[in-house]
DRENMITOR-13365 format. One line per field, with one value per residue (C-alpha): x, y negated, z negated; residue number from 1. Coordinates in steps of 0.001 Angstrom, whole numbers, plus 500000, padded with zeros to 6 digits. Each point is the difference from the previous one (the first is absolute). Example, Ala and Ser with C-alpha at 12.3 -4.5 7.8 and 13.67 -1.06 7.14 Angstrom:
<rs>
x	512300; 501370
y	504500; 496560
z	492200; 500660
k	1; 2
</rs>
This chain:
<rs>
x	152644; 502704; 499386; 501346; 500585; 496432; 498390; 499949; 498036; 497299; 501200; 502684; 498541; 500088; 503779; 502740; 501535; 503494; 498101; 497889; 502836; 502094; 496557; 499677; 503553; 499594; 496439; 501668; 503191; 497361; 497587; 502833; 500672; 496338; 498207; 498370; 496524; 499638; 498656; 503223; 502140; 499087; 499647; 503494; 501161; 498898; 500993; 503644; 499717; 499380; 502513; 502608; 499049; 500134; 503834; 501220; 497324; 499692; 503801; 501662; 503754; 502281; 503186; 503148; 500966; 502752; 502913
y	884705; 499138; 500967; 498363; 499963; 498148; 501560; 503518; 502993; 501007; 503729; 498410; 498676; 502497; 500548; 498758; 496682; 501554; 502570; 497753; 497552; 502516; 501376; 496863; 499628; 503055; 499610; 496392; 501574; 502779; 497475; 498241; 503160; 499801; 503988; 500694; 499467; 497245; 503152; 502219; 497570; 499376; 503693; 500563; 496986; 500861; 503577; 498897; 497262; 502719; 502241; 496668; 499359; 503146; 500211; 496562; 497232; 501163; 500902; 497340; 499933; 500949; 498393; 501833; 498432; 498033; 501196
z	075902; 497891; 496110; 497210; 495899; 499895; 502483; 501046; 500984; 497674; 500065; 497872; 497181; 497572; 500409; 498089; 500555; 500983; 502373; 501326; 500862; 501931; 501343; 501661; 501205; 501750; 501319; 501581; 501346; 501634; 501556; 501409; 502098; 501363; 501464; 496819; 498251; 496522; 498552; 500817; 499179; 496635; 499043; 501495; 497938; 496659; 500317; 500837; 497590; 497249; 500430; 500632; 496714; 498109; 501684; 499508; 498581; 496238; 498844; 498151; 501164; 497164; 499133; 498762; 496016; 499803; 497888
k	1; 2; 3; 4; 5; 6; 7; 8; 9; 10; 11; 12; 13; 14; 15; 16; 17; 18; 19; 20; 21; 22; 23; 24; 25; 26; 27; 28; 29; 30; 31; 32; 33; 34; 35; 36; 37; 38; 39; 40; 41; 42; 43; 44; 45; 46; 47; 48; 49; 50; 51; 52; 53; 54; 55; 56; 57; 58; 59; 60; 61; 62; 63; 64; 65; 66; 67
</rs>
């Protein structure tokens, strides 16, 4: 089953919107594979979805000053 922005796994609820977003982009991308459980799948999900975040999702990119 497919998740979306609007409708997700309950498990996700209490994360943040950014998390939750890439949570469900993985939890997709692993369904689409097929061989594992809902369950798994969402726990592997938000796990990576975390430590995505925590790397990439809350730095703002910084440009160099003009001269």
């Amino acid at each position: 089953m497919p998740w979306t922005k609007a409708d997700y796994p309950n498990a996700m609820k209490n994360l943040s919107q950014t998390v939750r977003n890439k949570a469900i982009e993985i939890a997709n991308a692993l369904f689409e594979k097929g061989n594992m459980e809902e369950g798994r799948i969402i726990a592997i999900a938000i796990t990576n979805a975390k430590k995505w975040v925590n790397k990439h999702g809350q730095t703002k990119k910084r440009f160099p000053k003009k001269l």
